[in-house]
Structures are given as C-alpha cells and as structure tokens.
C-alpha positions in Angstrom: 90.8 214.1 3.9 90.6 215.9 0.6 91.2 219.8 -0.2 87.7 220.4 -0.6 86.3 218.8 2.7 89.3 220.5 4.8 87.8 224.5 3.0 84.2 223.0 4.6 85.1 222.3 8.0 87.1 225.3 7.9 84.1 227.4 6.6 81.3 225.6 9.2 84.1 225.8 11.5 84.2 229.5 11.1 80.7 230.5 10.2 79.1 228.7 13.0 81.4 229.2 15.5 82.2 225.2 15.9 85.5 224.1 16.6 86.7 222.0 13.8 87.5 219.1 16.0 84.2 218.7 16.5 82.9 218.3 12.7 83.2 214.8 12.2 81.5 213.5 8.6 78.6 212.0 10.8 78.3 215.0 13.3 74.3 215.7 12.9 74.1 219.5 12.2 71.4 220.1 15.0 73.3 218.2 17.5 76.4 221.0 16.7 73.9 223.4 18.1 73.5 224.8 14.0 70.4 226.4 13.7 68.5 227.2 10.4 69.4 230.8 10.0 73.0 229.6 11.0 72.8 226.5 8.1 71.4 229.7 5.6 75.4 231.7 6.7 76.9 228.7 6.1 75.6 227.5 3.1 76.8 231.5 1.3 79.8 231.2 2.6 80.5 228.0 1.2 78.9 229.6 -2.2 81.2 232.2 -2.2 84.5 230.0 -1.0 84.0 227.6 -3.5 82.3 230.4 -6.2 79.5 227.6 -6.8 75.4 227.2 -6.1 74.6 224.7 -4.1 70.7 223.0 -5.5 67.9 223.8 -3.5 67.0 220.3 -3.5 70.4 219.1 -1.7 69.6 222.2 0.8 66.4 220.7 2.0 68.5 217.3 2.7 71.4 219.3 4.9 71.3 217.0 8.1 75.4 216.3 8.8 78.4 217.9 7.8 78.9 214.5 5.6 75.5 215.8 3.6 77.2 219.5 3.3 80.7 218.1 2.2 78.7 216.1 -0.4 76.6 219.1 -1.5 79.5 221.0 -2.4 80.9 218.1 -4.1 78.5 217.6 -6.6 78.3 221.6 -7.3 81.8 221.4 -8.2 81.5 218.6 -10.4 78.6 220.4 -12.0 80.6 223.3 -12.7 
C-alpha cells in the first residue's frame, strides 16, 4: 500500500467514522453506511490533506474507496 492510499483510509477512516479495517479498495461506499453529505466531508478533507481539487466529474463516479484512492491520485498527478 502506497503513502497516498494509507492518508485516504486514514482520512475516510476519520471523517466517516469507519474503522480502517474495514476500507478495503473494493468496499462499496454505501455499503460502509457513507452517506452523500458524509462523501461531501470526506471529499474536503481529502482536499485539504492532500492541498488538491478533486474534478467534479470523478465526484459524480465516487462508488468505492478504490474510486476515491484513484480520484486523489490523478489530482496529484495533475498538480
């Protein structure tokens, strides 16, 4: 597992109250019990960890925590 997926479990971990263990890459966001308003928290605090926007066209697509680790990838590598 790489630096930057470890910050994002730790950040979903944190901002929606999810233990980590439980935020496997294929772990469907709605089956984790993460709600819209609770995806909206986690996607700025994963703006302001990483100091990057994610695309509103990569938000829309937010289904597992493999789809968020992606998202932040690719604002990174935008950067």
């Amino acid at each position: 597992m790489t630096a930057v997926e470890t910050r994002v479990l730790r950040v979903l971990s944190r901002t929606a109250m999810v233990p980590e263990e439980n935020l496997t890459p294929a772990a469907s966001l709605t089956a984790l019990d993460i709600k819209s308003l609770e995806q909206i928290e986690c996607v700025l605090a994963l703006e302001d960890e990483f100091h990057v926007e994610l695309d509103q066209p990569d938000l829309r697509k937010l289904r597992t925590v493999q789809d968020v680790i992606d998202a932040v990838q690719r604002a990174l590598g935008e950067r």
